[in-house]
N, C-alpha and C positions, 0 to 999 in steps of 0.2 A: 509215591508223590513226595517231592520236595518242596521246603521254604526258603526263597532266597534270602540269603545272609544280609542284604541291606533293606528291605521295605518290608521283610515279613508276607510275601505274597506264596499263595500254593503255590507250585510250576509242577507239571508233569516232564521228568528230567530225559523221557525216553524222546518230546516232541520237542522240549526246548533247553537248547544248548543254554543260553542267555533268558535273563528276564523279562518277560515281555512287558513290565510297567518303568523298571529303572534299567534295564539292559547288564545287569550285573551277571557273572560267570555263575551257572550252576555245577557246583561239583558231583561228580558220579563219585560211588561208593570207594571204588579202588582209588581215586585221588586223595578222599579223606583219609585213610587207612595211612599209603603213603607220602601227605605230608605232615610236616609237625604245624605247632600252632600258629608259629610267625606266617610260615609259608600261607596257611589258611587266611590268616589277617590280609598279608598282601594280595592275596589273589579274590579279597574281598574290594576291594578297590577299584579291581580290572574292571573295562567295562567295553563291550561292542564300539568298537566308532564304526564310522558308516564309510565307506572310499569316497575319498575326495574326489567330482567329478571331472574330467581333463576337461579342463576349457583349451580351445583355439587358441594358438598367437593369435592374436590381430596384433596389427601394425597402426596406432591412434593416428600415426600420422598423415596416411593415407585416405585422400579425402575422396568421400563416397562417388558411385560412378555416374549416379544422376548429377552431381556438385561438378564433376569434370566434363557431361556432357553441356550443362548449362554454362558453364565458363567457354565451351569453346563454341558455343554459340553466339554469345556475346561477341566473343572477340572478333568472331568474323564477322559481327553485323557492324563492329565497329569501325573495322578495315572496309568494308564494303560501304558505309557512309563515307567516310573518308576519301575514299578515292570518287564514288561519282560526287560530292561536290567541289573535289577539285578540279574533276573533269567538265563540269560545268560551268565554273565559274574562276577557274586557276586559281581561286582561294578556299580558305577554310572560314564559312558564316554560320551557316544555318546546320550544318549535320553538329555543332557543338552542344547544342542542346540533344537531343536524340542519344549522342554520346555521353553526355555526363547522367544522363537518364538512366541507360544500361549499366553504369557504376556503379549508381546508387542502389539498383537491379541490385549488381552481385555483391555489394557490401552487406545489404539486407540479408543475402541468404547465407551470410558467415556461421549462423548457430546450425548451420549443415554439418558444419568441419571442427569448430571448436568448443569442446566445452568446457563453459565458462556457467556461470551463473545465469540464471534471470537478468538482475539488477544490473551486471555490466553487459549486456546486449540491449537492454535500456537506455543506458546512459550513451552505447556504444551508438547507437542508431538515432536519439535525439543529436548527437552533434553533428551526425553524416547528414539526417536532412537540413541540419542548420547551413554548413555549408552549402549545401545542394539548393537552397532556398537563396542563397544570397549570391553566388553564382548565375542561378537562373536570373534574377534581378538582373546584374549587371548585364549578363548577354541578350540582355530585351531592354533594360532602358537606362545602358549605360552607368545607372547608380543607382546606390538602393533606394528606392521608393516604398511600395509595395510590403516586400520582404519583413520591413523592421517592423512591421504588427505580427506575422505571421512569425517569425524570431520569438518575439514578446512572447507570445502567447505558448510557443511550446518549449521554452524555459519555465515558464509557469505554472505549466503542467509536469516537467520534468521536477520540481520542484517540490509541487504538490504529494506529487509519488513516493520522491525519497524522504519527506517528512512523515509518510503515512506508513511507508513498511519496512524503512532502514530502519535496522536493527539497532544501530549505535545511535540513533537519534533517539532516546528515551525521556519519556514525559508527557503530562498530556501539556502540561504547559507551556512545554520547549517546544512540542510543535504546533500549537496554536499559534507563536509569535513569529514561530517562523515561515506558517501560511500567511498571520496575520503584515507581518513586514515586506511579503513578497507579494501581494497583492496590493500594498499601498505603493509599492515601486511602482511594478508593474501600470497602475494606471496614474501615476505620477507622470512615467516617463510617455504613455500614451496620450494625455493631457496636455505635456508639454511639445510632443511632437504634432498634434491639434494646434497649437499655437492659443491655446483657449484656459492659462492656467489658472483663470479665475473662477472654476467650475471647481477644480481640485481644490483650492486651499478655504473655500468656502463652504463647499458640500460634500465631496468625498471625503476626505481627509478627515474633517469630523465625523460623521456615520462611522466609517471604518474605527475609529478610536473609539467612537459610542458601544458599538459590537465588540471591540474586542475584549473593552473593562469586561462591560456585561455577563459576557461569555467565560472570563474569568471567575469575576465573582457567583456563577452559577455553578461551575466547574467546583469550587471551593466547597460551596453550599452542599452540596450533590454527593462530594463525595467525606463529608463532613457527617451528615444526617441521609446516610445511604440507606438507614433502616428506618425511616419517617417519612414512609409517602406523604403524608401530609405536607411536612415541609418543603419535599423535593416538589411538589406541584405550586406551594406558594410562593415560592422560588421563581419559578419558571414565571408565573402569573403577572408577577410585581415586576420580575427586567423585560417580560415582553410588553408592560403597559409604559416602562418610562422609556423604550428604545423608538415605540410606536409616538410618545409625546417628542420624541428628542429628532425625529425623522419630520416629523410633522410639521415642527417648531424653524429645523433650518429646511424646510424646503422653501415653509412661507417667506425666510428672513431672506433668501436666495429668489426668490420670483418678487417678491412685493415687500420687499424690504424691512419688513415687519413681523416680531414674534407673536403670531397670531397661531390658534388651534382650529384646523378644518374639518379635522375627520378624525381625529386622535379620541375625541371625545367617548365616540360611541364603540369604542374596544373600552374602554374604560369603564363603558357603564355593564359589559358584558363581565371583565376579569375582575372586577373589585369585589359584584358579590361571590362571585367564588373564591377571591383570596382571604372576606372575610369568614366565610364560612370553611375550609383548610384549617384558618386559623382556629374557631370554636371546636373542630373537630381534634386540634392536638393540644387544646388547654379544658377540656369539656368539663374536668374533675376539677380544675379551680375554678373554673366560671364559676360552677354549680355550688360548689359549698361561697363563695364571697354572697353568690344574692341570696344562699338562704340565710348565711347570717345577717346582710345588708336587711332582708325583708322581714328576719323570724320565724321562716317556715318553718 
């Protein structure tokens, strides 16, 4: 029985050539005899690699056989549209629709063939149905009608996404403002296309700015006094009581012209005593010693 030269482990040298914990060379007798001691050092180094396995050429560029059967699927249904509504009607109406459908089909199924990341097949596919949205508009009613909410809305979401797990956008703060900016577009410009922008600069506009301070200054709090449950719950207590006074306040001045409290009240009478009790619970050691000097116990 032998020790190998680098971890010190027994090896039976008749069953193992190499070490079975660090893969290092074990020497038989006649090799230490003759080598000298450099040689010994170097051949303390050697170690087992394992053969690299052959992988396959493949060819990346070569797009899978189901991606080629389903392309030429398309293609003929799209020639095959084409022709019977030319043959029915000597023009090209209605197979247009049907057609750009099947595009939109084989654009969608591009991460068949190319790899790319997540986030640009994301990006890659919010702006193929953007088109595909606004297209279909136009060949149903002539101009966009329809479309430009359903646009809005999945830029809004496309939006949403890359502020939440693009990498290069960092912060909580940078992406608060950047959902919080894009949301007051977004229904800015849906307000304005309502033709009703008097709901927006009176009601939305504020909330959303109400929310977003708030949301700020809790953010700040939170991760200011991360090790103070206490604080992080009075926190939370005190902006959800003045957002709930601040919602309340312009809805009435928005219906009945008037800052009046309707309902704000009784969240109030629910979060106050817990936010003063939060509070006794993270000062308990000066309350306590002020009344007893205050009283002389």
């Amino acid at each position: 029985m032998k020790y190998c030269m680098r971890c010190g482990v027994e090896v039976d040298e008749q069953k193992h050539r190499f070490c079975p914990l660090c893969n290092t060379i074990i020497l038989t007798d006649a090799e230490i005899e003759t080598l000298n001691t450099k040689q010994i050092k170097d051949t303390k180094t050697y170690k087992l690699k394992a053969p690299k396995p052959i992988s396959k050429k493949v060819n990346p560029n070569i797009p899978p056989l189901i991606y080629l059967i389903t392309l030429l699927v398309c293609i003929t249904a799209i020639i095959s549209l084409l022709v019977i509504d030319f043959v029915i009607g000597y023009n090209i109406s209605w197979s247009l629709i049907p057609i750009i459908s099947i595009i939109l089909f084989i654009l969608l199924c591009l991460p068949l063939v190319i790899k790319k990341k997540l986030y640009w097949f994301f990006t890659f596919d919010t702006f193929v149905l953007i088109i595909y949205f606004i297209l279909l508009n136009i060949l149903i009613n002539s101009r966009i009608t329809w479309s430009f909410f359903v646009i809005l809305s999945i830029l809004l979401l496309w939006i949403y996404v890359s502020a939440i797990f693009l990498n290069r956008i960092k912060g909580f703060i940078l992406k608060l403002s950047i959902i919080t900016i894009a949301t007051t577009i977004f229904v800015l410009l849906i307000t304005l296309s309502l033709k009703s922008n008097n709901v927006f600069s009176r009601l939305v506009l504020p909330i959303n700015g109400l929310i977003f301070i708030l949301v700020i200054i809790s953010y700040m709090f939170i991760k200011t006094y991360f090790y103070k449950w206490h604080v992080i719950v009075s926190t939370i207590t005190i902006n959800t009581s003045i957002l709930c006074i601040g919602i309340d306040l312009l809805i009435n001045k928005f219906l009945v012209d008037r800052f009046i409290l309707k309902w704000s009240h009784f969240v109030l009478i629910v979060l106050i005593p817990l936010t003063l009790c939060m509070f006794y619970i993270g000062n308990r050691y000066k309350i306590n010693k002020y009344l007893m000097k205050k009283f002389h116990i």
